[in-house]
C-alpha positions in Angstrom: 119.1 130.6 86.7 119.8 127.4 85.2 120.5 127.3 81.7 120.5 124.7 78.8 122.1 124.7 75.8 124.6 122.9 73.5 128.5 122.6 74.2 130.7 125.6 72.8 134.6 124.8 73.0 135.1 127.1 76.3 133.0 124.7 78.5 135.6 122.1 77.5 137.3 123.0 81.2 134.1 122.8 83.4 133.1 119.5 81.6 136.1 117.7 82.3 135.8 118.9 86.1 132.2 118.0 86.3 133.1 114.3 84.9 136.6 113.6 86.8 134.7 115.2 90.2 131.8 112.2 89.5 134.4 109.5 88.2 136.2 110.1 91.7 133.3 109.2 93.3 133.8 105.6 92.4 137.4 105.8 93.0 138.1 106.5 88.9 140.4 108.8 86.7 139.1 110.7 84.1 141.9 110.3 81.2 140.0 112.8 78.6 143.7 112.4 76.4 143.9 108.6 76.0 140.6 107.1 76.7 138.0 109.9 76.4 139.3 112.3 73.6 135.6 112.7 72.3 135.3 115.0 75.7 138.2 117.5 74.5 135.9 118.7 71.4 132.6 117.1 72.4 130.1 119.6 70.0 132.3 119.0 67.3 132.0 115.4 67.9 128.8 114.7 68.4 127.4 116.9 66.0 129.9 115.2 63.1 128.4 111.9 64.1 124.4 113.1 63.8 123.9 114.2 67.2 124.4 117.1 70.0 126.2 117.2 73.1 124.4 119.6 75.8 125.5 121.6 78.9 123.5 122.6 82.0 125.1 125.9 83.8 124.6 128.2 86.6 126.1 131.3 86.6 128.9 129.9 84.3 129.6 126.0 86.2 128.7 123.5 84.4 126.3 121.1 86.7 125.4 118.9 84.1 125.7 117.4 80.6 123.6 115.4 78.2 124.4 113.8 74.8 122.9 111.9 72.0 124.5 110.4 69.0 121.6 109.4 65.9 121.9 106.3 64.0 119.9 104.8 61.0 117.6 103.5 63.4 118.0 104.4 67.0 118.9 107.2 69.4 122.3 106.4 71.8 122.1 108.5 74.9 125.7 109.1 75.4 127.9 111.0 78.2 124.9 112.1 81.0 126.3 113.3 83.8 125.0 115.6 86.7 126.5 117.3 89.5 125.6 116.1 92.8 
């Protein structure tokens, strides 16, 4: 059963697999420690900055996430990936 809900800190693992598995599609490296660090904490992050970062699972993988960041006058969809 497919599940939705925000990020906690022990998802950290499955999200970076989920992303570096698509980013290799395209013949990309994830670098979560120099280029992406807001994916080693992401519900800290987002949340700090007015918004949420949300995970999709089954059965404990992560096949999915979702974020949005809020500004003063606009929504940023931010970080939506989905497992194949």
């Amino acid at each position: 059963m497919l599940l939705i809900r925000p990020t906690i800190s022990s998802d950290v693992p499955g999200i970076l697999k989920l992303i570096a598995e698509i980013y290799a599609e395209y013949g990309c490296v994830l670098d979560a420690e120099k280029e992406d660090t807001h994916l080693l904490n992401p519900g800290d992050y987002f949340r700090a900055n007015g918004g949420e970062f949300w995970v999709i699972e089954d059965k404990g993988n992560i096949l999915a996430t979702g974020a949005v960041l809020l500004h003063p006058d606009h929504a940023e969809l931010k970080s939506l990936y989905v497992h194949p």
